[in-house]
MIDREN-959992 format. One record per residue (C-alpha): x, y, z; residue number from 1; residue in one letter. Coordinates in nm, 3 decimals. Layout:
<rec><X>X</X><Y>Y</Y><Z>Z</Z><pos>NUM</pos><code>A</code></rec>
...
# end
This chain:
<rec><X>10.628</X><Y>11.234</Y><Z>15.528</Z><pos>1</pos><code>X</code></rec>
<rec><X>10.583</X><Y>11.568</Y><Z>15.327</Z><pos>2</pos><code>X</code></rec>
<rec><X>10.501</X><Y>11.358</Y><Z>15.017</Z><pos>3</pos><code>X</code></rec>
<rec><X>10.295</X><Y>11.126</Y><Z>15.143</Z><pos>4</pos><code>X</code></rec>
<rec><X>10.046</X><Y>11.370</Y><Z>15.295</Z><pos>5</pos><code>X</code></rec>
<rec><X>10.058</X><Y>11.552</Y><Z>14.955</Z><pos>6</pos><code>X</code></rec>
<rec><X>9.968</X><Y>11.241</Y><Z>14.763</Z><pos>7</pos><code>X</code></rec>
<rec><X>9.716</X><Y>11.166</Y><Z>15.050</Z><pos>8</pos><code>X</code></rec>
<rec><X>9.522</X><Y>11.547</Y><Z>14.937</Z><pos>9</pos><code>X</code></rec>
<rec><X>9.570</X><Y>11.440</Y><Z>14.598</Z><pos>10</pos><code>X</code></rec>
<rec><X>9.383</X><Y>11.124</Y><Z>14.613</Z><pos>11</pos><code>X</code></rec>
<rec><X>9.077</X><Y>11.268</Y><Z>14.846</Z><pos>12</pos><code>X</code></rec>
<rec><X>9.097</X><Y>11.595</Y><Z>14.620</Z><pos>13</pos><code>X</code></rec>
<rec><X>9.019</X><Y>11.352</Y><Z>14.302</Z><pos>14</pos><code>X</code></rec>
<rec><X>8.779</X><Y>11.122</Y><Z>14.490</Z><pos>15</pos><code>X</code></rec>
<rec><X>8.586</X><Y>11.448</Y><Z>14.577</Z><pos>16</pos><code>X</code></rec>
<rec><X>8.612</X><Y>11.574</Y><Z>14.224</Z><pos>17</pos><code>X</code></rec>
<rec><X>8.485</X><Y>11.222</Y><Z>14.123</Z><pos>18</pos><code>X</code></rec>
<rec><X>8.169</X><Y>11.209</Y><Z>14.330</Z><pos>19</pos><code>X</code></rec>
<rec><X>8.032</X><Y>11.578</Y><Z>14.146</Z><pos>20</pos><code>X</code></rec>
<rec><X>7.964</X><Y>11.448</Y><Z>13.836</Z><pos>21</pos><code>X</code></rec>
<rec><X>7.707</X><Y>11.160</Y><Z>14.045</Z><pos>22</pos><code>X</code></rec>
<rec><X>7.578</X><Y>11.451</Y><Z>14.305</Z><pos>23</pos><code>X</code></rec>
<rec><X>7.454</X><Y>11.682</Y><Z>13.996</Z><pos>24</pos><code>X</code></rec>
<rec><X>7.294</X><Y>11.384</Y><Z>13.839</Z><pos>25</pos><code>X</code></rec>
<rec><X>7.065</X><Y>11.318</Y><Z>14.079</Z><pos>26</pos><code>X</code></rec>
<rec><X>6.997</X><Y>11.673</Y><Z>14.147</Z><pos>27</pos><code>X</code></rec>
<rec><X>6.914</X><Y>11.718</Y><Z>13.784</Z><pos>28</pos><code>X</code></rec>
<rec><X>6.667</X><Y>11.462</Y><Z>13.818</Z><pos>29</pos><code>X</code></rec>
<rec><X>6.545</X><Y>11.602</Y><Z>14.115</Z><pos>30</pos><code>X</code></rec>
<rec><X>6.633</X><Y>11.307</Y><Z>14.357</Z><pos>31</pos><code>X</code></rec>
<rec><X>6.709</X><Y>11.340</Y><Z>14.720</Z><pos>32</pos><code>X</code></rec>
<rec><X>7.108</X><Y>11.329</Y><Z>14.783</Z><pos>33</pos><code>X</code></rec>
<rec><X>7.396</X><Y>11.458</Y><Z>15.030</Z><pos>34</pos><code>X</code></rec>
<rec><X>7.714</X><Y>11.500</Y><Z>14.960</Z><pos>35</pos><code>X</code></rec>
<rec><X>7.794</X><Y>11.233</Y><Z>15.214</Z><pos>36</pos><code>X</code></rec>
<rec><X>7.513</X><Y>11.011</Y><Z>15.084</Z><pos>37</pos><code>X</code></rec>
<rec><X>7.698</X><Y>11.035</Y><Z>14.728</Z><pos>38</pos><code>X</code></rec>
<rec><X>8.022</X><Y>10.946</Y><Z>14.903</Z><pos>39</pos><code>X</code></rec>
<rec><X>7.918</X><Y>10.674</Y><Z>15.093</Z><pos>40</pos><code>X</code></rec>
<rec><X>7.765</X><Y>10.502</Y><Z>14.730</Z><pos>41</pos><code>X</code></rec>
<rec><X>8.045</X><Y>10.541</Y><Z>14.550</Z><pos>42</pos><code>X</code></rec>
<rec><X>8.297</X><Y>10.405</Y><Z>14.807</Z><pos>43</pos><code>X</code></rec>
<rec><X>8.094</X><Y>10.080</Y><Z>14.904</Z><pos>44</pos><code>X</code></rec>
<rec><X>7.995</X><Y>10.104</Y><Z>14.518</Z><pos>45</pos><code>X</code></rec>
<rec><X>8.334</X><Y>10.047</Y><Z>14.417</Z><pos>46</pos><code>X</code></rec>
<rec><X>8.421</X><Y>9.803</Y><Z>14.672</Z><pos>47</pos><code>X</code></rec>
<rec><X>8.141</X><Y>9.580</Y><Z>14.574</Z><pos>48</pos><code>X</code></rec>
<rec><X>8.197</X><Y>9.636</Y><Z>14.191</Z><pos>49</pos><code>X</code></rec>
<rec><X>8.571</X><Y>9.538</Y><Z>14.279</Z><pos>50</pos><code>X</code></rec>
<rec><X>8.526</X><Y>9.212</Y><Z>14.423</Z><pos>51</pos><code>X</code></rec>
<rec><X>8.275</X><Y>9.102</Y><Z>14.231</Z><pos>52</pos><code>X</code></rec>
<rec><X>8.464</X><Y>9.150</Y><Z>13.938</Z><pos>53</pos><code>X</code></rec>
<rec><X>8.761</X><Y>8.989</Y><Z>14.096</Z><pos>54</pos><code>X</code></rec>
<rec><X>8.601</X><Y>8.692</Y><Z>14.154</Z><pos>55</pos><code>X</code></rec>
<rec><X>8.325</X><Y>8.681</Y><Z>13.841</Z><pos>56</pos><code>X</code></rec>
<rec><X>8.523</X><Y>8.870</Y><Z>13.580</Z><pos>57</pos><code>X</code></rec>
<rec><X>8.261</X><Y>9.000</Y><Z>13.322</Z><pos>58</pos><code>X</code></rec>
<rec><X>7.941</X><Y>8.887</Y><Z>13.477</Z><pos>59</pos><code>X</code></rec>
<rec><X>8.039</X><Y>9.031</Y><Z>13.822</Z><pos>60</pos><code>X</code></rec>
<rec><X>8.077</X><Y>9.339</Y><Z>13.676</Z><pos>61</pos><code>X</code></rec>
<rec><X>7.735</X><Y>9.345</Y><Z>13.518</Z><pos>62</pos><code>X</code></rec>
<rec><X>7.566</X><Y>9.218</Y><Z>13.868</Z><pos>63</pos><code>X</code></rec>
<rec><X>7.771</X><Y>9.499</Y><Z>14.025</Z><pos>64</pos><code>X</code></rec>
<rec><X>7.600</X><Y>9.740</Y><Z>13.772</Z><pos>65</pos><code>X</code></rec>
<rec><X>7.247</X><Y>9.587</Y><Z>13.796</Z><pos>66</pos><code>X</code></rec>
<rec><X>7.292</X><Y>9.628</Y><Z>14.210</Z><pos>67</pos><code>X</code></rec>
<rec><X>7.426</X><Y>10.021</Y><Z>14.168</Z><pos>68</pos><code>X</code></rec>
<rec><X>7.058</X><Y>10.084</Y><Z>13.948</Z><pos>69</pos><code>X</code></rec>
<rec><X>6.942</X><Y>9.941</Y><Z>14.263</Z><pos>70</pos><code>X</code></rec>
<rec><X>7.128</X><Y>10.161</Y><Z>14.513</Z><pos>71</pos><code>X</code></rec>
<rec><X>7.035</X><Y>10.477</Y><Z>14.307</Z><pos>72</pos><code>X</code></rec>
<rec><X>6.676</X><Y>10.381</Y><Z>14.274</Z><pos>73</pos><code>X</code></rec>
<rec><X>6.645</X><Y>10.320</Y><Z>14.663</Z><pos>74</pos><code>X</code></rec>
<rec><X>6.859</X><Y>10.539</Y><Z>14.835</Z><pos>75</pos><code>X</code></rec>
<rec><X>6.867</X><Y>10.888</Y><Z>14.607</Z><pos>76</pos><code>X</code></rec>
<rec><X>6.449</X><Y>10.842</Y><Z>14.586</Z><pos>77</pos><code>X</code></rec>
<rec><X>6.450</X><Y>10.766</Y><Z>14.171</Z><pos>78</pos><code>X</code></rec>
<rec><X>6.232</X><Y>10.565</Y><Z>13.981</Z><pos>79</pos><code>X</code></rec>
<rec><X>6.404</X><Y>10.280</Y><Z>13.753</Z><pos>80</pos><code>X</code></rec>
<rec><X>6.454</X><Y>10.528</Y><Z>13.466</Z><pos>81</pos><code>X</code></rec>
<rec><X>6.540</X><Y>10.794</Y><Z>13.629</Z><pos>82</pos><code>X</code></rec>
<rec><X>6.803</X><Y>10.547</Y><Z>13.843</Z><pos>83</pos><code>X</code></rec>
<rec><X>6.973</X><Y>10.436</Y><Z>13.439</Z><pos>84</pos><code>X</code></rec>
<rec><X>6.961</X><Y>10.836</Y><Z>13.305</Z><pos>85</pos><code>X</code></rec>
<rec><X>7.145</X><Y>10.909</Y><Z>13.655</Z><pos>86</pos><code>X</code></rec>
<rec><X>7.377</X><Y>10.596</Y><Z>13.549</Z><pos>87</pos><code>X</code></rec>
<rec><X>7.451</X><Y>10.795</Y><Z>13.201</Z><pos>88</pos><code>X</code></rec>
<rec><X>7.441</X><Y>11.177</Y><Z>13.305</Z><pos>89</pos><code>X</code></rec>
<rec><X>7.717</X><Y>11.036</Y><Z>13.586</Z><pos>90</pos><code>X</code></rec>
<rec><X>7.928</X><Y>10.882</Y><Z>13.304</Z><pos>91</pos><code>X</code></rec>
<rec><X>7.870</X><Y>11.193</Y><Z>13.059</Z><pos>92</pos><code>X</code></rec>
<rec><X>7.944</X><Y>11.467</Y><Z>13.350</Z><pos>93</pos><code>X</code></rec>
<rec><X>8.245</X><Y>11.242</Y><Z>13.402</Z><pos>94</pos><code>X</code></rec>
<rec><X>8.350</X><Y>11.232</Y><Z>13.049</Z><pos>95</pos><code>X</code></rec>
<rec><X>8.320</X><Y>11.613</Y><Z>13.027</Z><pos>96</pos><code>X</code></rec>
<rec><X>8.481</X><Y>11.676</Y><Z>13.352</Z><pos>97</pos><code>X</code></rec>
<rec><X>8.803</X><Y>11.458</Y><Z>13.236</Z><pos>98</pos><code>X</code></rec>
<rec><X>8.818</X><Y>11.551</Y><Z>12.933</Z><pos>99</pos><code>X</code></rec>
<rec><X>8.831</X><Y>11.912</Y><Z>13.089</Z><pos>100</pos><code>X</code></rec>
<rec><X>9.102</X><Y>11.865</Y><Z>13.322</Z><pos>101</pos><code>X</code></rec>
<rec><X>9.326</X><Y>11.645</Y><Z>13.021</Z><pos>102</pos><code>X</code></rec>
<rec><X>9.266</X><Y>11.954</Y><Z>12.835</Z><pos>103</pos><code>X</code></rec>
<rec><X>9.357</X><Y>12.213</Y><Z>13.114</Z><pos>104</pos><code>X</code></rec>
<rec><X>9.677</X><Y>12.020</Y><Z>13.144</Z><pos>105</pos><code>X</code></rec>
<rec><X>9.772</X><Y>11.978</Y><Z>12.804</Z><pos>106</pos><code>X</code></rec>
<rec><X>9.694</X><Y>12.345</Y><Z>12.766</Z><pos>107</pos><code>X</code></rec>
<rec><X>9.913</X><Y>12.434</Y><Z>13.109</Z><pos>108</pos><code>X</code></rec>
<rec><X>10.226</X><Y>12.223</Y><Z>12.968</Z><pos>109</pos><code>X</code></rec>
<rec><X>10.216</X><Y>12.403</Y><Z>12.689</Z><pos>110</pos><code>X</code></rec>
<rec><X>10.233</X><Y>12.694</Y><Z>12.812</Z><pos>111</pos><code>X</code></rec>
<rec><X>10.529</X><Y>12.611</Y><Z>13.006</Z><pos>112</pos><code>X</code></rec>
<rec><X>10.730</X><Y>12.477</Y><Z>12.751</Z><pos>113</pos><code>X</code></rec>
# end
C-alpha cells in the first residue's frame, strides 16, 4: 500500500510539473488560463491525441495536433499564431525543464557515488 501511494504522488507530482511549461506559455503571450483550465487541456488533450493515434497512426496524430491549435486558440483566448508559438514555447519550456531535471539527476548520482 505504502508504495503504491508513493508512486501515486509521483505520477500527479510529474503531471503537475508537466502542465508548467503550457501555463507559462500562455501567460507569456498574455492569454487567459487557470491552472485547472491547463489541466483539464492537457488530460482530455492526451486522451484524444491517444486514440486517435491508436486508431489513425500518423495522420491521427496530426488531426490530434491541428484540434489542440484549436483548443488553445478557443479556450486560453489566442489568436491562430499566438495558439502555434504557445504550441512551441510549451515544447521548448518542456525541453528545458527535462533537460534540467536529467541534469539535476545525473549531477545528484554523481555525487553519491
Amino acid at each position: 500500500m505504502g508504495i503504491a501511494l508513493v508512486l501515486l504522488l509521483i505520477i500527479f507530482a510529474v503531471f503537475i510539473i508537466g502542465t508548467l511549461p503550457l501555463y507559462l506559455a500562455v501567460h507569456v503571450l498574455g492569454g487567459e488560463a487557470s491552472f485547472i483550465k491547463i489541466i483539464v487541456v492537457k488530460v482530455v488533450g492526451a486522451v484524444v491525441a491517444a486514440v486517435l493515434t491508436i486508431f489513425l497512426d500518423l495522420m491521427g496524430a496530426l488531426i490530434a495536433g491541428v484540434l489542440m491549435l484549436f483548443v488553445y486558440k478557443l479556450l486560453f483566448e489566442l489568436s491562430f499564431f499566438k495558439a502555434i508559438i504557445a504550441w512551441v514555447l510549451e515544447a521548448v519550456f518542456m525541453g528545458v525543464l527535462v533537460f534540467l531535471i536529467s541534469y539535476l539527476g545525473i549531477a545528484a548520482i554523481g555525487g553519491i557515488a
